[in-house]
N, C-alpha and C positions, 0 to 999 in steps of 0.2 A: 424657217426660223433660225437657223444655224445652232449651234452648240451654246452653251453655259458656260461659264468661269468650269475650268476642273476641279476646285477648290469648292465648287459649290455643289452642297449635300443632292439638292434633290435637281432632275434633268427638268425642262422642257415637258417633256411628257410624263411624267409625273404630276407634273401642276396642275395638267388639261385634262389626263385620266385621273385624278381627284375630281378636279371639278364633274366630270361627266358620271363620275360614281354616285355624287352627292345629287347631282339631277334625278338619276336614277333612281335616287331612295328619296325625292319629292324633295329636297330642299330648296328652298327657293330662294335662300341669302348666305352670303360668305359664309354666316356666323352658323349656320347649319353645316359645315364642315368639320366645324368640333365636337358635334354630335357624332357625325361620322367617322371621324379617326377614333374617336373612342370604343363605337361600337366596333369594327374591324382592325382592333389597335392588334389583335394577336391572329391573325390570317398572316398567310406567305406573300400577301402582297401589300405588307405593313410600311409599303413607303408613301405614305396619303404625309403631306410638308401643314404645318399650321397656317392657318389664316393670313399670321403677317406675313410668311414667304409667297404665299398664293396670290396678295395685294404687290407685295416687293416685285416680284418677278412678272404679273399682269403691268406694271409699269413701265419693267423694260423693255415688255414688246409696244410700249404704245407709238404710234407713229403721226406724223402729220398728216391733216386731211387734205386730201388734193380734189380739188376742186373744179369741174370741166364744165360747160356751158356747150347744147348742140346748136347747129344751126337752126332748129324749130326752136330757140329757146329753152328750152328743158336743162336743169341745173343737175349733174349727177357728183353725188357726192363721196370720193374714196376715204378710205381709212384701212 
């Protein structure tokens, strides 16, 4: 995934161990991560980024879908 702006508060892996925390605790939508930064707002590992950074930053990794076709036909499709 490479690095972040240095300028920018929260890494890469902060975003994705938010997100994998909030699965954790059964959330099932972004919006349950402000559930979750609030309940763990005061633990030592109080760097859980708000929603919009989590939507911002799930942006920057989006890529184009590449798109392969086999010789039996079969469409496999990357992202």
């Amino acid at each position: 995934m490479g690095a972040r702006d240095p300028s920018a508060q929260y890494s890469y892996s902060d975003v994705v161990l938010s997100l994998f925390g909030n699965a954790l605790s059964q959330g099932e939508y972004l919006s349950d991560l402000a559930q979750f930064k609030n309940k763990f707002c005061n633990q030592i590992f109080n760097w859980i980024p708000s929603l919009d950074t989590v939507e911002y930053v799930c942006q920057e990794l989006k890529t184009k879908t590449i798109i392969e076709n086999t010789s039996s036909g079969i469409v496999h499709e990357f992202n």
